[in-house]
Every structure is written in C-alpha cells, then in structure tokens.
N, C-alpha and C positions, 0 to 999 in steps of 0.2 A: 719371283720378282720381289725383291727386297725397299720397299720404301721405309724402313726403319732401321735404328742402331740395333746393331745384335750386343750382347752383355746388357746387366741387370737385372735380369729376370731369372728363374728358378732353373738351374742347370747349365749356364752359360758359364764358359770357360774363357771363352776370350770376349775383348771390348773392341767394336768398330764402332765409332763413332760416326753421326750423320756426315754429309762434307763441310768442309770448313766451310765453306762460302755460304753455304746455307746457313750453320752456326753463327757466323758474322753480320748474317741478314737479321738473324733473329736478339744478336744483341744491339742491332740497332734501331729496331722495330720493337721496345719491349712490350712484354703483353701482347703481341699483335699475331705470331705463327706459333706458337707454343701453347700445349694446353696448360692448365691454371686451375691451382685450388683455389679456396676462399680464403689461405694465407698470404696467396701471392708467390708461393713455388712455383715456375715454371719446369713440366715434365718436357728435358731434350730428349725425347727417346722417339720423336716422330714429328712432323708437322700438325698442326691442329686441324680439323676436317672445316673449320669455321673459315679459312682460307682455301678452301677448293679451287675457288673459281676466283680470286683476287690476284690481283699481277704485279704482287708485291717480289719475283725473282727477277729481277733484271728484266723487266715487261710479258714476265711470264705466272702462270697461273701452275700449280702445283701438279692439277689435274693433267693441264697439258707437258708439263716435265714427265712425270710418271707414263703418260702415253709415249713420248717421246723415245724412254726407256725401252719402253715393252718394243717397238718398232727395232730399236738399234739391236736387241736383245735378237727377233726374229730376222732379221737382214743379216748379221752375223752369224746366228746359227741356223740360215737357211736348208743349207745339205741335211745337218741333223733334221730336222724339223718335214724335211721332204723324203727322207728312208725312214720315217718315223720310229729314228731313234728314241729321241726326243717324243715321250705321251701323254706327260703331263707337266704343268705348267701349275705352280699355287700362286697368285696373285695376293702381294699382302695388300690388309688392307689397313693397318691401326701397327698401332703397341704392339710387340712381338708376334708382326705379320698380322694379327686379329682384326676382325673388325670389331669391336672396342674402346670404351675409352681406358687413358689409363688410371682408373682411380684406385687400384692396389697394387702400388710400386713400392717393390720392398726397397730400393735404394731410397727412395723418401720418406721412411721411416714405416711403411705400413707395416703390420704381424698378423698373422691367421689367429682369430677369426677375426679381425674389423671390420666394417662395413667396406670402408675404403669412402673415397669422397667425389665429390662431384668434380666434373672438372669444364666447368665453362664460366669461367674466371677470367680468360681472355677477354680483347677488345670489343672482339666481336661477336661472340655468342653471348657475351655477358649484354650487349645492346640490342639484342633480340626480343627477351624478355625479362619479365619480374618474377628472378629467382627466390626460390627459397632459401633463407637465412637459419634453417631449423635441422638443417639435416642428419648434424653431425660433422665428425671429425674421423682421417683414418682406423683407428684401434677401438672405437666405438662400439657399440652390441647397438641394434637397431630398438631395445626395449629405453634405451639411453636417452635417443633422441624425440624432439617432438614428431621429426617429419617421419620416422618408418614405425613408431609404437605402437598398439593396437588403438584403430581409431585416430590414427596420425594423418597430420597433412595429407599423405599418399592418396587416401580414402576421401576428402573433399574434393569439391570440383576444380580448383585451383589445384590442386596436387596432380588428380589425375590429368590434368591438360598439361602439367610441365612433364612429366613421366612420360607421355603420349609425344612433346614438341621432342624431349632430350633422343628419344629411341630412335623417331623419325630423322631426325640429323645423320643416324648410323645408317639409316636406310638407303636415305637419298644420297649419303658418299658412298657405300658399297657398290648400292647399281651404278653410279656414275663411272667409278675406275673398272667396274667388271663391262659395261656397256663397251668402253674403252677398248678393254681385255680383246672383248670378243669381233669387235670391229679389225684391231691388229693381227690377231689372228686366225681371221675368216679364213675358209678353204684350207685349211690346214687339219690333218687329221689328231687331234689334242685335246686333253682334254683339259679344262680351266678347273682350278678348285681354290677355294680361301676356306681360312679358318673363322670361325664365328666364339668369340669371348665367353666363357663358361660364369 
C-alpha cells in the first residue's frame, strides 16, 4: 500500500507523483500537508503525519483516505486474498513507504554523510511546540551543530523532551495507519509488514 511518490530516493528509476488533486490541495494549503524544513522547503514526496486526522481533503482526513485505499485494495483483490495468493501486504507509512520523516532528501540538496534536518516546519507541528533553532542544516556533521555536539541541546532537558515529542509523532502515526491496516484486513490470512527509517 503506496501512500507516497515513488522516484527520488536512492535507486528509483521512474517518477509517480502523489495525485494531482492532492498536489493542488497542497498548494493551496501552503505550509499546511507537506513536511518543512527550517528553510521553508516543502518535501512533496508524502503527506505530513501532522495532518492525520485533519479534514483538510475534500472533508476527508488523510488517515481515513488511506484506510479507504487499503479497503478498495482488499474488496478488489478479494479472490487473491481468499486462495491466499496474496501473503503479504507492506503498509507504507512515510517517505519511501518508511515510517520516517523525510529529513535526508537527496532531491533537496541532502549528501551522505549530513545530518539531514528536521522537518516540522509545517503549520502544524511547528504550533505544537518550541523548536529548536540549533540543529543544523542538511550536509552538517553533528559536531557542527549546537543541538547534536557533545553536550548539545540533545542532552538537556529541553532537548530530550523535543527528541521524545518528534519520535512519538512517528509512533502514534504508524500505529494509527497500521491499527487501520489490521482492522481492514481482519480474517484474512496475511501478513502486514512496514518498513521503519534506518
């Protein structure tokens, strides 16, 4: 189950783009479904997990698009799915299927090794809370910055509670679309898997 564009990332040969309509949404929403550095780049390569549950599609919440998917996905390939052709199922859930965010896009300039950068830049993770401004930049070394150097932000107690808020955002969207996942398809002999950002 594809909630993302395929191309830009390491080995992709072709480019699908998300659908337009949603690309349309998003340029009229800016800042508002697209994740976001500290430049103001918005990454189109997925919806931002900060709109989950917002009914910013046409009075629809992303979460429930994506369930929507997974259902039309099992109702069509019902027969496979019942001679259990069909045994597993990867649920994406981020940036190239991951659950992740995407803060090293080599289309946005990133290079190995950078840190790569935060990305809650949006409207609405960035009104969550009081980011750090220390972090860094893509092509960074972490000795660079204040926030990851030794003794950096990371290690205060304001550091560790944004590191603890930002992870737990990946958390509570994975289980949400995998909860989903497994609700769609109950009684079904299959197995669910996602990929988790390295």
């Amino acid at each position: 189950m594809s909630f993302h564009q395929c191309g830009g990332n390491v080995g992709d040969s072709v480019f699908i783009p998300l659908p337009k309509w949603v690309l349309e949404i998003g340029e009229s929403e800016p800042d508002d479904i697209f994740y976001t550095n500290q430049g103001g780049i918005r990454n189109k390569e997925c919806i931002s997990l900060s709109v989950d549950n917002k009914r910013l599609f046409h009075g629809r919440t992303p979460i429930e698009m994506y369930t929507d998917y997974m259902m039309s996905f099992r109702d069509n390939m019902k027969d496979f799915l019942e001679s259990i052709l069909i045994i597993d199922i990867e649920v994406g859930l981020g940036p190239a299927g991951e659950l992740g965010y995407p803060s090293q896009s080599r289309n946005l300039g990133w290079k190995f090794p950078g840190i790569g950068e935060f990305q809650y830049y949006d409207k609405y993770l960035k009104a969550e809370w009081d980011l750090p401004n220390n972090a860094g930049e893509w092509n960074d070394t972490p000795e660079s910055t204040k926030f990851f150097r030794l003794g950096g932000t990371y290690q205060a107690k304001k550091g560790n509670f944004f590191l603890t808020w930002y992870s737990n955002k990946l958390l509570t969207h994975g289980d949400e679309i995998l909860d989903e996942a497994n609700n769609v398809f109950l009684g079904y002999i299959v197995k669910l898997a996602a990929k988790v950002n390295s």
